[in-house]
C-alpha positions in Angstrom: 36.5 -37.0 44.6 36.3 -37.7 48.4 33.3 -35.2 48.7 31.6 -37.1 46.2 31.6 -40.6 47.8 32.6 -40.3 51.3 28.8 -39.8 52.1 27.5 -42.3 49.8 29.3 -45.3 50.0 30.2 -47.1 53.4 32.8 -50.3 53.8 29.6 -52.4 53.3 29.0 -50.7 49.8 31.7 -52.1 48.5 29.8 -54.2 45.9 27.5 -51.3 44.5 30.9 -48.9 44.5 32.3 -51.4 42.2 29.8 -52.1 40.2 29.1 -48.1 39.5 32.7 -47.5 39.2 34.2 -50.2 37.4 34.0 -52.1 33.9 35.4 -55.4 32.9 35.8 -55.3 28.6 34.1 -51.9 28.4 30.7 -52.4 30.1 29.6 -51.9 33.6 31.3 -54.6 36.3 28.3 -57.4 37.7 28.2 -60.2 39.9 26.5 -61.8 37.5 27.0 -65.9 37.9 29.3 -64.6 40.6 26.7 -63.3 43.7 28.5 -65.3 46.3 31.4 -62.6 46.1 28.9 -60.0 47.0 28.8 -61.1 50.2 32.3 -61.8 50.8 33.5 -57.7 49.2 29.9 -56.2 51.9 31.9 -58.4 55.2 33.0 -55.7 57.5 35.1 -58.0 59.6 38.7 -56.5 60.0 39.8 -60.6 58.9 37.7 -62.8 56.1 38.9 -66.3 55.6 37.7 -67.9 52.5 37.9 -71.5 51.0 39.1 -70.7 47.6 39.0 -73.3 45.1 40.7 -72.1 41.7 39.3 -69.8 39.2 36.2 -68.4 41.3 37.7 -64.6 40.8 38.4 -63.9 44.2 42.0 -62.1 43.2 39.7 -59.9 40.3 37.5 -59.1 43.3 40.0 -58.5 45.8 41.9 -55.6 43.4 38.1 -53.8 42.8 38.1 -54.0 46.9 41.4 -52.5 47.2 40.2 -49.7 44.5 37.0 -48.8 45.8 38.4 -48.7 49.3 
């Protein structure tokens, strides 16, 4: 598995890992009506701080992180 992603996907690929790698109800993961956590999953910075008001799926996004890293 490592020889087949380790070249291909970077920390700042994050986003198109999860989205190749991942489903939500049985059909490919987007960030469809959700683009602004693009940005935040493709940050490189060792510490992100984000405002987080409730039920914007930052926890959701944070466990496909943790997976595809």
């Amino acid at each position: 598995m490592r020889s087949q992603t380790i070249d291909k996907f970077t920390v700042d690929k994050v986003p198109e890992w999860i989205c190749k790698h991942t489903t939500i109800q049985g059909r490919p993961f987007s960030f469809k009506d959700h683009e602004y956590q693009e940005r935040i999953l493709s940050d490189t910075s060792t510490e992100i701080v984000v405002p987080k008001p409730s039920q914007v799926g930052l926890t959701e996004a944070s466990i496909r992180m943790a997976v595809a890293l």
